[in-house]
C-alpha positions in Angstrom: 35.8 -0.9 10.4 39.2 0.0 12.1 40.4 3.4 11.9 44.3 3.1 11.8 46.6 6.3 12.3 50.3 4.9 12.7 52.4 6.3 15.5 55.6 6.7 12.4 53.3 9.7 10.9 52.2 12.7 12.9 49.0 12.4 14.6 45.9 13.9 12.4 45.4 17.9 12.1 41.6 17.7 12.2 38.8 15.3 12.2 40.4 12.4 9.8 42.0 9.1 10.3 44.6 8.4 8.1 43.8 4.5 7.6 40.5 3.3 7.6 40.5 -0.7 7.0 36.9 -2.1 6.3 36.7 -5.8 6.6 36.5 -8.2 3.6 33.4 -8.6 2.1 31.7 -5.8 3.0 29.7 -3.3 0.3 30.7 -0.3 0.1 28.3 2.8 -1.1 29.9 5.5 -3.2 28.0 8.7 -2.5 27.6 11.8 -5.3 28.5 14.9 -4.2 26.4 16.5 -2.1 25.2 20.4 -2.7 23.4 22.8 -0.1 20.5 22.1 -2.2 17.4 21.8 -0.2 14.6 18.9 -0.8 12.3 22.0 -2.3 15.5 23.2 -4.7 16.2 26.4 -2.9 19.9 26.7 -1.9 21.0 28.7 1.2 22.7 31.9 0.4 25.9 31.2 3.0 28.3 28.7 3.3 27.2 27.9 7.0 23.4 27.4 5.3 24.9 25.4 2.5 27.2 23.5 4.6 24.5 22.5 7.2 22.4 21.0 4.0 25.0 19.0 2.8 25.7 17.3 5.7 21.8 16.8 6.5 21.9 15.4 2.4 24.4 12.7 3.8 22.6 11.9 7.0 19.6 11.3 4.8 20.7 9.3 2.3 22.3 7.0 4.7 19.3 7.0 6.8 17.8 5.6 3.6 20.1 2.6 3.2 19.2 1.9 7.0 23.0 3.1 8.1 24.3 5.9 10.0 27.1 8.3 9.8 29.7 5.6 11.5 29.3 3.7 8.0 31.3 6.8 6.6 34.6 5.5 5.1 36.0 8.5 3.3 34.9 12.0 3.0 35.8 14.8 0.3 35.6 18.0 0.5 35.7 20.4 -2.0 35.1 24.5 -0.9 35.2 27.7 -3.1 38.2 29.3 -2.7 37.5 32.8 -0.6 34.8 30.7 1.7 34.9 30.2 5.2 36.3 26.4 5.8 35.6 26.7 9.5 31.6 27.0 8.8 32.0 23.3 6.6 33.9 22.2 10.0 31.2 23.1 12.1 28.6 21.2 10.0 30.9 18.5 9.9 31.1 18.3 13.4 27.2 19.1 14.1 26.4 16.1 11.9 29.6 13.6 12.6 30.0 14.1 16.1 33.5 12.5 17.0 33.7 9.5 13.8 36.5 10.2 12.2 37.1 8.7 8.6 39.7 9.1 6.2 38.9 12.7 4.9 40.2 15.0 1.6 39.5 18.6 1.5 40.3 21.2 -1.1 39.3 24.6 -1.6 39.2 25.2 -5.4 38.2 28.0 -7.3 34.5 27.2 -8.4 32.1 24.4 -8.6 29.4 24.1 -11.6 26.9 27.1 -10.2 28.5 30.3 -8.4 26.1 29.7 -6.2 27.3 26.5 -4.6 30.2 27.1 -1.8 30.6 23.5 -1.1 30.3 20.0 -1.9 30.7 16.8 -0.1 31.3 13.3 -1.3 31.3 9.9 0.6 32.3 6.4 0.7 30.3 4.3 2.5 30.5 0.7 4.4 27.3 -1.4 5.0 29.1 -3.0 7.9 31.1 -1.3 11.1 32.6 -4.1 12.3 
């Protein structure tokens, strides 16, 4: 993959890339979106617990396709309005380190259950190079 951010548009504000070009021929994995839901069903009562599970979700679904967060092509992001974005950031970051793929995120006003704060989805690449 090549991540592509054009000098004739201002730099990124945060932890995106504004192109991401995968090569031809390459599969790409469309990940559901992702809930704080734990492996038992229990969901953390915080953002920063729910946050933290859905980026461990991600991790481990790749991990089962044998790839890794690099494969990440496209994130979105969707948080309740009135929660704190900076705690989805952190978890972000925890689990990302520095890759950088094309990224949405939205707050909107609520998700299915009042009990979810956030939810992730991804686009995935089998290959990296």
């Amino acid at each position: 993959m090549e991540f592509i951010n054009p000098n004739e548009v201002v730099s990124p504000q945060g932890l995106y890339s504004h192109i991401v070009k995968v090569p031809s021929g390459t599969e790409l994995l469309f990940i559901s979106g992702q809930l704080g839901i734990k492996p038992d069903g229990s969901t953390p009562n915080t953002i920063e617990g729910q946050s933290d599970q859905v980026f461990s979700n991600i991790v481990t679904i790749l991990k089962s396709q044998g790839l890794g967060v690099e494969n990440i092509v496209k994130l979105t992001t969707f948080i309740v309005a009135g929660q704190d974005g900076q705690a989805v950031r952190n978890a972000r970051i925890k689990y990302l380190g520095a890759h950088r793929p094309a990224s949405t995120a939205v707050y909107i006003s609520q998700l299915v259950d009042p009990a979810w704060f956030v939810e992730v989805e991804a686009v995935v690449s089998t290959s990296v190079n």
